[in-house]
C-alpha positions as CSV (number, residue, x, y, z in Angstrom):
1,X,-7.4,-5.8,-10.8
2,X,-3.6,-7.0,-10.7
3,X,-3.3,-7.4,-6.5
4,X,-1.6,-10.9,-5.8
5,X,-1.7,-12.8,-2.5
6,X,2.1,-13.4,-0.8
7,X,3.2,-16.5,0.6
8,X,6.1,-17.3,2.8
9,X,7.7,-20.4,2.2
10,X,9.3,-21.9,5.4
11,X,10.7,-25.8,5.9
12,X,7.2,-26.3,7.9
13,X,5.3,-25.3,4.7
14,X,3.6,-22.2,3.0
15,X,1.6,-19.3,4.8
16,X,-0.5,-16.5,3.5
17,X,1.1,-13.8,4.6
18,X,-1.2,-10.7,3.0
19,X,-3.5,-10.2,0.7
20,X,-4.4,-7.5,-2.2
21,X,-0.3,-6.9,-2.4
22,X,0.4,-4.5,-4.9
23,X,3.8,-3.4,-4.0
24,X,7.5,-5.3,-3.2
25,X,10.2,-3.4,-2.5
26,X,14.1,-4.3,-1.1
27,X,15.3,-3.5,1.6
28,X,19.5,-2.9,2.2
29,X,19.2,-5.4,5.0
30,X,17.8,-8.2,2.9
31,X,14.3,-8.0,4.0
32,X,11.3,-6.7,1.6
33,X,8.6,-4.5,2.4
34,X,5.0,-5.1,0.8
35,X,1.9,-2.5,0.5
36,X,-1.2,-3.3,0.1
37,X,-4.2,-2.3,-1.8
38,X,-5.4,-0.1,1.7
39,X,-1.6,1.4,1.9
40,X,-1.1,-1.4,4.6
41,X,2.3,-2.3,5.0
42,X,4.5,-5.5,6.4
43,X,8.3,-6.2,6.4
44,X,9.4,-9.7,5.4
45,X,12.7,-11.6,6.4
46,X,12.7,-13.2,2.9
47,X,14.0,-13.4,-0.7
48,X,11.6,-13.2,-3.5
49,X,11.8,-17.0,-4.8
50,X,8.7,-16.8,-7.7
51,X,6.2,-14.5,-8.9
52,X,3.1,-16.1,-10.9
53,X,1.5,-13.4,-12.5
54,X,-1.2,-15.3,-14.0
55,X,-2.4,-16.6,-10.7
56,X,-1.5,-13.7,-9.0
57,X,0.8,-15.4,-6.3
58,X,3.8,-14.1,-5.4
59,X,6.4,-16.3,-3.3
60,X,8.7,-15.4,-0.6
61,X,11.7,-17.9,0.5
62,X,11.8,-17.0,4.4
63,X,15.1,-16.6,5.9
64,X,16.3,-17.0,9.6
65,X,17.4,-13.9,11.1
């Protein structure tokens, strides 16, 4: 299976933020939708900062709104 886990990075540190992600898409107001493996979905205030396929972590730089 290729789902990753997404983290938010924040200046207080990192947080899980969903599991089994298999899906990132942009949004024209700077935010980024991700689906899940269930079709579960979540919008993020946040730019994609890294993407480590290999251990199947994907990193999201949050952003104030």
């Amino acid at each position: 299976m290729c789902e990753s886990s997404a983290y938010m990075i924040t200046p207080e540190g990192e947080t899980k933020i969903m599991d089994y992600v298999v899906d990132i898409v942009p949004n024209d107001d700077g935010s980024l939708t991700l689906s899940d493996l269930l079709g579960g979905t979540k919008i993020v205030q946040g730019k994609l900062k890294e993407v480590k396929l290999l251990n199947h972590k994907i990193i999201i730089e949050g952003i104030a709104v």
